[in-house]
N, C-alpha and C positions, 0 to 999 in steps of 0.2 A: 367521491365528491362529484358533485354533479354542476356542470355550467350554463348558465343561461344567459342568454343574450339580454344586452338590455333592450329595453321596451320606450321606445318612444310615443308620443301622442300624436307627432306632425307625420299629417298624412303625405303621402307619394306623390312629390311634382310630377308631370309629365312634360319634359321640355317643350320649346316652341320649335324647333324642328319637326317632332313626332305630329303636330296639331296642324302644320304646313302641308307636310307629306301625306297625311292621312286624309286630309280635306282635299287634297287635289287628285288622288287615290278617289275618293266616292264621286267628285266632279266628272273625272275622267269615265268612272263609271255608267255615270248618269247621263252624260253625252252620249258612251258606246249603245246603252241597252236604251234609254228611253228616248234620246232623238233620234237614231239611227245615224251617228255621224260616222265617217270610216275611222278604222283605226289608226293608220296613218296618218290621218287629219290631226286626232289625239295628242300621237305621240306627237308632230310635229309643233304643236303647240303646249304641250305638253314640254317639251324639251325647253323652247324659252322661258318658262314659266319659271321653269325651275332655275334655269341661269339667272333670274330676276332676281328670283327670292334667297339664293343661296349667296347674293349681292348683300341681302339685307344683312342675312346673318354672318355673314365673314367680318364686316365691320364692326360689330359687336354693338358697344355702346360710346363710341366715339362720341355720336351728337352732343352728348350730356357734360362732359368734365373740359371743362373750358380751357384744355390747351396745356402742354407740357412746356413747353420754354420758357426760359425768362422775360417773361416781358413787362416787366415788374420795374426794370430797369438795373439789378443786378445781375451778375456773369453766375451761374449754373454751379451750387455749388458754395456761393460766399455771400453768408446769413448772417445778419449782422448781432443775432445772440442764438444762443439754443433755444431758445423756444420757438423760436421760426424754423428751427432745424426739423423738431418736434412736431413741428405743424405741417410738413412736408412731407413727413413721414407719415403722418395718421390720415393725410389727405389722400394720400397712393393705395395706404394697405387695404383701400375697398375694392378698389381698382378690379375689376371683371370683363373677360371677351374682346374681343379684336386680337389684333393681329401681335399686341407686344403688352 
């Protein structure tokens, strides 16, 4: 009997790391061979860049989901029926990136 993988239609993301990294890869590039800047120069600027960007992506998507605590005016925890419970629950489970 013979197995095959299934076959999807969606094609290959390429994460935003790999599009940072590679774009500052051909920049760096194009500084060395078509300005003649030293290498050193490069990397030294090179080095913050990335401590910049790697700023952006540690955060993940913080900016977007308007805050974890209660500020609703209840104590964390105490829903005054389940459907609120429900609602807290399918509000999280998208929940993607950063730190928790």
């Amino acid at each position: 009997m013979e197995s095959h993988p299934p076959v999807t239609d969606r094609p290959i993301r390429i994460p935003p790391i790999i599009w940072f990294l590679g774009l500052g890869l051909i920049a760096a590039l194009i500084a060395i061979f078509v300005f003649n800047v030293a290498l050193n120069t490069v990397a030294y600027y090179g080095f913050f860049a990335l401590m910049i960007g790697s700023h952006l992506f540690m955060h993940g998507s913080h900016g977007g989901h308007g805050g974890h605590g209660g500020s609703n005016g209840q104590q964390s925890g105490a829903a005054l029926n389940p459907a609120e419970v429900d609602k807290d629950k399918n509000e999280h489970a998208g929940h993607s990136g950063g730190c928790h």
